[in-house]
C-alpha positions as CSV (number, residue, x, y, z in Angstrom):
1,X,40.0,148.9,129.1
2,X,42.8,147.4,126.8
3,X,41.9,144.3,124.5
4,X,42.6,141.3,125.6
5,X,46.0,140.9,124.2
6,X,47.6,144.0,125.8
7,X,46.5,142.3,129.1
8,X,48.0,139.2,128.2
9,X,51.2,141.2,127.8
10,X,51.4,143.1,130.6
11,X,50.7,139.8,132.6
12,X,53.5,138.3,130.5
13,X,56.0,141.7,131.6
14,X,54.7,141.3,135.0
15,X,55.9,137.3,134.8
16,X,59.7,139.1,133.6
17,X,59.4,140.7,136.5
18,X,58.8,138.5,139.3
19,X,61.4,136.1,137.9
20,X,64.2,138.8,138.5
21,X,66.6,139.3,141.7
22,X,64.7,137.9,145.2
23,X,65.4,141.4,146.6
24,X,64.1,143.3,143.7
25,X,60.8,141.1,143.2
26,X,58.3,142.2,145.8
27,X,58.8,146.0,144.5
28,X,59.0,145.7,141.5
29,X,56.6,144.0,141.1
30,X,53.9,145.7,143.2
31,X,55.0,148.5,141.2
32,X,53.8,147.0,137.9
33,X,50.6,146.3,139.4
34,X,49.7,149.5,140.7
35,X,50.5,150.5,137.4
36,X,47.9,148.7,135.5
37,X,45.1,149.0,137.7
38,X,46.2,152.9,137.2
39,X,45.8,152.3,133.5
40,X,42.3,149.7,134.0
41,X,44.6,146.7,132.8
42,X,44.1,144.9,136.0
43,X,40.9,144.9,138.2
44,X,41.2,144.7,142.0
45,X,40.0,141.4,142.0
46,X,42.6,140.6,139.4
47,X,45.4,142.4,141.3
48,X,45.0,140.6,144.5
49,X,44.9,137.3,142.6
50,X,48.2,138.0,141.0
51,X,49.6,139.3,144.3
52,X,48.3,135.9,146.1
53,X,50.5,133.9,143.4
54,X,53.6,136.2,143.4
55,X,53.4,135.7,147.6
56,X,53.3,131.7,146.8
57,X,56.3,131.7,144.4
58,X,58.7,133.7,146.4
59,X,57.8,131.3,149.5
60,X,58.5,128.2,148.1
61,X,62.3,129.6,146.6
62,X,65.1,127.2,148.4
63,X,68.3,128.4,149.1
64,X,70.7,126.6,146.4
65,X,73.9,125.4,147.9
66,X,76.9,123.4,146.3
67,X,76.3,120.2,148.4
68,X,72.2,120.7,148.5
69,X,71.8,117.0,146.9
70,X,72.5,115.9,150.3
71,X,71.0,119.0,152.8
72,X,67.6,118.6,154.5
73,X,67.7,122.0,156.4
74,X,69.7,124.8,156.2
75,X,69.7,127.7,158.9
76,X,71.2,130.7,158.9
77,X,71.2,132.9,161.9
78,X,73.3,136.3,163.4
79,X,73.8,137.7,166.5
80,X,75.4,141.7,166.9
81,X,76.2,143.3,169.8
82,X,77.1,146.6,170.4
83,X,78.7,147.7,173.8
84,X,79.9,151.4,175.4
85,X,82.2,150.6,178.4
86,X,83.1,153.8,180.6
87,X,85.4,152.6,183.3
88,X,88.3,154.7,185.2
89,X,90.9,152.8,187.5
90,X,92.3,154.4,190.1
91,X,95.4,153.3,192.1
92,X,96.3,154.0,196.2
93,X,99.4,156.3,197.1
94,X,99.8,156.8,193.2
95,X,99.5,160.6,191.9
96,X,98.6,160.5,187.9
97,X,96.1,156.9,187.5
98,X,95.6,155.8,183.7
99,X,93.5,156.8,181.4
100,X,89.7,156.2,181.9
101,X,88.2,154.1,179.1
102,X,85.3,155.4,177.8
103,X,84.2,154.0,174.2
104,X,81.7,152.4,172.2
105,X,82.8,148.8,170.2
106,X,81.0,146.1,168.2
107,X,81.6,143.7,170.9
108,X,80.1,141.0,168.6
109,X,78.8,139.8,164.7
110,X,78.3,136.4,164.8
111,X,76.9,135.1,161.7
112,X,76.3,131.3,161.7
113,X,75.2,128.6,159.0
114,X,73.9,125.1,160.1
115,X,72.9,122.4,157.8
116,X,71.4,119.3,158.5
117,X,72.4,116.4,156.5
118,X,69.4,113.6,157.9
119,X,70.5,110.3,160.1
120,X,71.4,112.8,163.0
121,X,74.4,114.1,160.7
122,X,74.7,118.2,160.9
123,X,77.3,120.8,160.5
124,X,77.1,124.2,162.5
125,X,79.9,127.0,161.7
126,X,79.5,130.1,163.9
127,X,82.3,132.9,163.1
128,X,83.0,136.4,164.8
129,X,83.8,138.6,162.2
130,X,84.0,141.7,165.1
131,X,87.0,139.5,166.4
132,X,88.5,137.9,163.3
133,X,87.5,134.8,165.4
134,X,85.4,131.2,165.5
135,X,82.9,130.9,168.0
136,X,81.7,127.6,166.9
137,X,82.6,124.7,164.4
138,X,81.8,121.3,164.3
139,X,80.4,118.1,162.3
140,X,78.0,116.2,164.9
141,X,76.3,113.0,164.8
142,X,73.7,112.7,167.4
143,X,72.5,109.5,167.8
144,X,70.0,110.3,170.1
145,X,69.6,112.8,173.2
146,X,71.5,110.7,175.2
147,X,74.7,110.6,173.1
148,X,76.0,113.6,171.1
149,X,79.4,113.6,169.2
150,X,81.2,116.8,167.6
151,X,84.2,117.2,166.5
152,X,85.8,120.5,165.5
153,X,86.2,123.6,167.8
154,X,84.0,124.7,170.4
155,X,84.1,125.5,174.3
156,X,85.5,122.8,176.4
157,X,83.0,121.5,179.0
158,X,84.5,123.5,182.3
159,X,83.3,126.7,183.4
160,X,79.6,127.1,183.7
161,X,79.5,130.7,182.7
162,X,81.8,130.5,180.3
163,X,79.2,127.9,178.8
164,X,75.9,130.5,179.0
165,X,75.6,131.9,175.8
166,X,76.9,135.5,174.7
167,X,73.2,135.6,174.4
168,X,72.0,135.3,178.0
169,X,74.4,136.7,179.6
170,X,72.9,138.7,182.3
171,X,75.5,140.9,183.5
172,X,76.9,141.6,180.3
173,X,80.5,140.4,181.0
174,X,81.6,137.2,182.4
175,X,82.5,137.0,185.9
176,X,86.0,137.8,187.1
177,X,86.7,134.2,187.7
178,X,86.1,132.8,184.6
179,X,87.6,135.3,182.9
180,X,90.8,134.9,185.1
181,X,90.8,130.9,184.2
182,X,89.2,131.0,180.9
183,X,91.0,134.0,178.8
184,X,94.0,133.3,177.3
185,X,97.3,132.9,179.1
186,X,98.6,136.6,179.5
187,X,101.7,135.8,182.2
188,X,98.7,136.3,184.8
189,X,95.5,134.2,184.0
190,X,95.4,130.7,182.8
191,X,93.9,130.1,179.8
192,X,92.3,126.7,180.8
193,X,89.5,126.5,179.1
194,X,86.5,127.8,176.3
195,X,88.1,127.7,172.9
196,X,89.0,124.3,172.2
197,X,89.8,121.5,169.2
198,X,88.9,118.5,169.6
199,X,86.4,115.6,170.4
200,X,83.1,116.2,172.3
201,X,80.6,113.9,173.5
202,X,77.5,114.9,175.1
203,X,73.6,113.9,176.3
204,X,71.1,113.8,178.7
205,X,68.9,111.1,180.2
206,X,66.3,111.9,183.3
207,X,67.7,114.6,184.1
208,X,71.0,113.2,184.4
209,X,73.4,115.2,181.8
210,X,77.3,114.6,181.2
211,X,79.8,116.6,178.7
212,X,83.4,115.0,177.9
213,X,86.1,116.3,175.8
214,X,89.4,115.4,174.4
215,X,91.0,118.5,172.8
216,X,94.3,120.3,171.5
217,X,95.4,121.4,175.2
218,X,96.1,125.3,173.9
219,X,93.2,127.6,173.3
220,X,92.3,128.1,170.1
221,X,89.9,130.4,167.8
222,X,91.4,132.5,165.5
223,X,92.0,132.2,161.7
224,X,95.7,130.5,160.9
225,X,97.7,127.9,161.0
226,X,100.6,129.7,163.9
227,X,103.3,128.6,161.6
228,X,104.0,125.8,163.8
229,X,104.6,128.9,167.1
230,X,100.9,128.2,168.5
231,X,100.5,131.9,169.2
232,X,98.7,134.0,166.9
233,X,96.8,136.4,168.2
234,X,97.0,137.6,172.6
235,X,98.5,134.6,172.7
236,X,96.2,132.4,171.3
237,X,97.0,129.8,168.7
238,X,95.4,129.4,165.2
239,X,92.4,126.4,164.4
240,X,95.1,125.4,162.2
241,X,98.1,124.9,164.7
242,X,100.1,122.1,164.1
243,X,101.4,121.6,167.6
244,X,105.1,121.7,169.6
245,X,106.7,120.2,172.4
246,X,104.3,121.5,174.9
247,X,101.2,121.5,172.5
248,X,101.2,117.4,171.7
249,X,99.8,116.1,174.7
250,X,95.4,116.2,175.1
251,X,93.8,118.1,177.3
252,X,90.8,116.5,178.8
253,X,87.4,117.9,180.5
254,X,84.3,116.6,181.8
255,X,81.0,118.0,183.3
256,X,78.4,115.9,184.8
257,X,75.2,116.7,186.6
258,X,71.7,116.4,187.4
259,X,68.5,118.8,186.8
260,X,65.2,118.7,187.5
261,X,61.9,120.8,187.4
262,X,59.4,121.0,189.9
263,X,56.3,123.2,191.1
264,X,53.1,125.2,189.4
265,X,52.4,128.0,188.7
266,X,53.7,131.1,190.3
267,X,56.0,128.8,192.1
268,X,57.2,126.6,188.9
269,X,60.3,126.4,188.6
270,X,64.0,124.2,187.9
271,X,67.2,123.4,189.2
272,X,70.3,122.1,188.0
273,X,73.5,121.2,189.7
274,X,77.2,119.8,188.4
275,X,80.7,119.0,188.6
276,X,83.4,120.0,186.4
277,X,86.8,119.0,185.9
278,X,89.7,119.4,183.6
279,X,93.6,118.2,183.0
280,X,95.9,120.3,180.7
281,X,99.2,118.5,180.1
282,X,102.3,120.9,179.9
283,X,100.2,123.9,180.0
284,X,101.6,125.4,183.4
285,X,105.1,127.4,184.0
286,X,105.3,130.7,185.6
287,X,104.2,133.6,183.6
288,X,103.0,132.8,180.2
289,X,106.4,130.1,179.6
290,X,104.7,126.9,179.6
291,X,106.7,124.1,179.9
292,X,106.7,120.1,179.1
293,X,106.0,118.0,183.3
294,X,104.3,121.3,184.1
295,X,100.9,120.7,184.1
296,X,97.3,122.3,185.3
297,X,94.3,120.4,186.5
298,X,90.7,122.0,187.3
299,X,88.2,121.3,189.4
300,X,84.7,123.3,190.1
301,X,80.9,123.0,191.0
302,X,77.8,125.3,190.0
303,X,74.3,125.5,190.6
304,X,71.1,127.2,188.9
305,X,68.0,127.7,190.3
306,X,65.0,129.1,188.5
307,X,61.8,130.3,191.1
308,X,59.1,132.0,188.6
309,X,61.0,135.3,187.9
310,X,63.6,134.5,190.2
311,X,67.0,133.2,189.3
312,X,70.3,132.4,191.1
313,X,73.9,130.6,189.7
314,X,76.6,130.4,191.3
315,X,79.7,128.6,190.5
316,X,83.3,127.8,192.7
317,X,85.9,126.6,190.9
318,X,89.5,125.8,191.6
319,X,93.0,125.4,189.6
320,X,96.3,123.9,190.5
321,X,99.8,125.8,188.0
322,X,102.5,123.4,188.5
323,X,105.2,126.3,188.8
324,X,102.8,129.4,188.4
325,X,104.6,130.9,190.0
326,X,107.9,130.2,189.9
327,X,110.0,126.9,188.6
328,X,109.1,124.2,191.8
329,X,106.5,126.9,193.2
330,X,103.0,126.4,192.7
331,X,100.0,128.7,192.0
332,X,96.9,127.6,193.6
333,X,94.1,129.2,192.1
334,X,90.4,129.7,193.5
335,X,87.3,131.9,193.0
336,X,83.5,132.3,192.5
337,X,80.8,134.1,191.1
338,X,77.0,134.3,192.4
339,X,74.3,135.8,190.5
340,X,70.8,136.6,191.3
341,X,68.1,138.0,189.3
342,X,64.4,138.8,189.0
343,X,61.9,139.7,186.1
344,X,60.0,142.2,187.2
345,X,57.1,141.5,184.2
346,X,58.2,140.0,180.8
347,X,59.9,143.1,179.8
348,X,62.5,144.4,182.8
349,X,64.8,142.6,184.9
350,X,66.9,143.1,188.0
351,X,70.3,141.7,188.0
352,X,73.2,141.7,190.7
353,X,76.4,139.4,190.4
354,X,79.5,139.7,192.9
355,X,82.9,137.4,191.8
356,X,85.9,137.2,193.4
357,X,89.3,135.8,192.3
358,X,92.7,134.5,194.2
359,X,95.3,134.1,192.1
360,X,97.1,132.1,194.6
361,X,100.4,133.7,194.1
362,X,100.7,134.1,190.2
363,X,98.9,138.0,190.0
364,X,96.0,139.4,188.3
365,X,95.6,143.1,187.4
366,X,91.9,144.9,186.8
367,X,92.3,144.4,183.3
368,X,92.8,140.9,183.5
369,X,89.3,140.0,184.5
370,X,87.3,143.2,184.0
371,X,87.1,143.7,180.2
372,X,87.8,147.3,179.2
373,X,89.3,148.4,182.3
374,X,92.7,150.2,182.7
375,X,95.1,148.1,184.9
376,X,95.3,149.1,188.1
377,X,99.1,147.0,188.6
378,X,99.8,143.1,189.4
379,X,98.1,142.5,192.8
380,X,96.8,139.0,194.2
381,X,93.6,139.1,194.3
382,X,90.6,141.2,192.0
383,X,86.2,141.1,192.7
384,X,83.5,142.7,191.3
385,X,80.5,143.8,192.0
386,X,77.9,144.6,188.9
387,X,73.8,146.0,189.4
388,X,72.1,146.5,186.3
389,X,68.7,145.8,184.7
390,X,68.1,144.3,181.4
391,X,65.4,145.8,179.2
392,X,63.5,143.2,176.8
393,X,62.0,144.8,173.8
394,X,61.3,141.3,171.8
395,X,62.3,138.9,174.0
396,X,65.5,137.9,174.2
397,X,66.3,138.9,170.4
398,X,66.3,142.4,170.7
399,X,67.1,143.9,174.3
400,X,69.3,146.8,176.0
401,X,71.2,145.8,179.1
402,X,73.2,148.5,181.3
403,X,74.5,148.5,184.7
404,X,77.4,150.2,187.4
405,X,80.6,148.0,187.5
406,X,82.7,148.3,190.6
407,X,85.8,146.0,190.7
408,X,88.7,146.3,193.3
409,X,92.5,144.4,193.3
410,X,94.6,144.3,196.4
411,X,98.1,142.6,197.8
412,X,100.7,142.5,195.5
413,X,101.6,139.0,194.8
414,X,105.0,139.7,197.9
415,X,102.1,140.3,200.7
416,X,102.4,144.3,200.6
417,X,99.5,146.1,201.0
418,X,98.4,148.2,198.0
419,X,94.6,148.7,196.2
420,X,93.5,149.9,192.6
421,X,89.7,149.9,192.3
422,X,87.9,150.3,188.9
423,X,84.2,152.0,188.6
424,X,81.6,153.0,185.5
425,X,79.2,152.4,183.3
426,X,78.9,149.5,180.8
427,X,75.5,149.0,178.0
428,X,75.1,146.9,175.3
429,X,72.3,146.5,173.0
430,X,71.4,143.1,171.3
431,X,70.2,141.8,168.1
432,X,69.7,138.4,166.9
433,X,68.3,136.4,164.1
């Protein structure tokens, strides 16, 4: 054994130590000890003493921000997503079709940060960095569950889907509906709703539950100001968009609903039901020129019913495009999506959902509404049917998802007759934090 003061300075080295880099500490550190118990510095009982206090030290570390005189909480949190799509069109009467799609792509990286400030006060920044995109921010006050205001960017309350998290989507994609009224304004779909800036107010009382907005009528989410044009990226404008002729005017949404549980059990389950509906001022025009008196206004419905391992949504929803189709000639827009599914036990789970889109007149092409897939030409309408299973290997923080995709389009927007179908494979593995 060494004297008693060469203990005393291998305890005071080991103190160096753990003070160092978070990262570093629990290695080095276990290093050092192992080390002198080799050398009969330490005893076991020792060892595991000073490994007990280390533990307690690096425990209590607080993350040190530049405002954390006023912070309560701070959480951080992630979600990645990888996805291989493998999906071939094919067009009627046509002799070469285009090219198949088959590729892997980091469909997601969401890294959020949300800090609560105390008195209901809390700011929650959620950013794509796969997309070069916001998902999520906004300052909130909630004054209690019953009232809820943010204000920042988010998804405007219409489209029920569109609302499920990236998260819990069961199908992978969104449906072709809400993709048709939701993703940005192409010259085909819509662009009516998700990515907003604006005002939100929200809550739930006895199962009654209501979502209002008042936002910046285009759709925005990427990084940029649009130099005053509105259109950045596909169309969509910057958070930082200053606004135009036909950008000046608020768009306004509302949900409102009730939901309930019931049952035990085997036979416990929920159910919630709701309207939506939504007003975008100057946001219609055929193709994608929107134009100031041309307007689009939104109206739906959705259900969800949870039966023990049995689940089904479905949602309808309709639009009205003052001249979507052409100047004086109205596009009047309607579709659904239904989805059932079934947990086999807490790891597997069946999933089926069909959607169906008319675009009323305006067009829609495969590519539109099924993401990945080659266009298969303007037609009028577009479904889809998807069968997969979803694998759960810790919950629903790590899982695998893969299914078939088949999607058809027919009509060409003049009445003809003509078809283009799309079929394959799509997976997607999830992690989040």
């Amino acid at each position: 054994m060494l004297p008693i003061k060469s203990k005393w300075l291998a305890l005071l080295s080991l103190a160096v130590v753990t003070s160092g880099v978070a990262f570093a500490q629990s290695a080095d550190s276990q290093a050092l000890i192992d080390a002198l118990i080799k050398k009969g510095v330490l005893t076991d009982k020792e060892a595991k003493d000073i490994t007990s206090q280390i533990s307690k030290a690096q425990s209590s570390e607080n993350v040190e921000t530049s405002g954390d005189q006023y912070i309560k909480k701070l959480v951080l949190s992630g979600r990645f997503q990888v996805q291989y799509a493998g999906l071939g069109t094919t067009i009627n009467n046509v002799a070469v079709n285009p090219v198949s799609t088959e590729h892997f792509l980091f469909r997601r990286m969401l890294i959020g940060v949300n800090a609560g400030f105390g008195d209901g006060f809390s700011a929650n920044v959620v950013y794509d960095l796969a997309n070069a995109s916001f998902d999520k921010g906004v300052l909130e006050w909630k004054q209690s569950p019953a009232f809820v205001l943010d204000a920042g960017i988010a998804k405007a309350p219409f489209g029920y889907e569109e609302n499920i998290s990236s998260s819990d989507l069961r199908a992978i994609e969104r449906s072709v509906v809400t993709r048709y009224f939701d993703e940005g304004n192409n010259g085909r779909r819509i662009g009516a709703a998700s990515y907003r800036t604006g005002i939100y107010a929200s809550g739930t009382y006895e199962g009654f539950f209501y979502n209002v907005a008042l936002t910046n009528p285009e759709r925005n989410e990427y990084s940029g100001d649009g130099s005053n044009t509105a259109v950045l990226i596909n169309g969509l404008g910057g958070v930082g968009s200053t606004g135009g002729a036909t950008t000046n005017k608020f768009a306004a949404y509302g949900v409102v609903g009730y939901g309930s549980s019931f049952g035990t059990g085997a036979s416990k389950g929920s159910y919630k039901v709701g309207y939506e509906t939504g007003f975008l001022p100057d946001q219609g025009g055929p193709g994608a020129v929107i134009g100031r008196g041309q307007n689009i206004s939104l109206d739906g419905a959705f259900g969800d019913l949870t039966v023990g391992g049995f689940r089904l949504i479905g949602e309808y929803e309709v639009a009205k495009v003052d001249s979507g189709i052409a100047i004086h000639n109205n596009a009047n827009i309607k579709g659904y999506w239904i989805q059932p599914t079934y947990k086999l036990n807490a790891q597997w789970e069946a999933v089926l959902q069909y959607s169906y889109v008319d675009s009323g007149g305006r067009g829609v092409a495969l590519s539109d509404v099924i993401r990945s897939a080659p266009s298969g030409g303007t037609m009028n309408k577009a479904d889809q049917l998807y069968l997969g299973f979803n694998y759960y290997i810790k919950g629903n923080d790590v899982k695998l998802q893969a299914g078939y995709v088949h999607g058809e389009s027919s009509n060409t927007v003049l009445g003809a007759a003509a078809k283009a179908q799309t079929d394959g494979l799509r997976s997607e593995v999830t992690v989040q934090f």
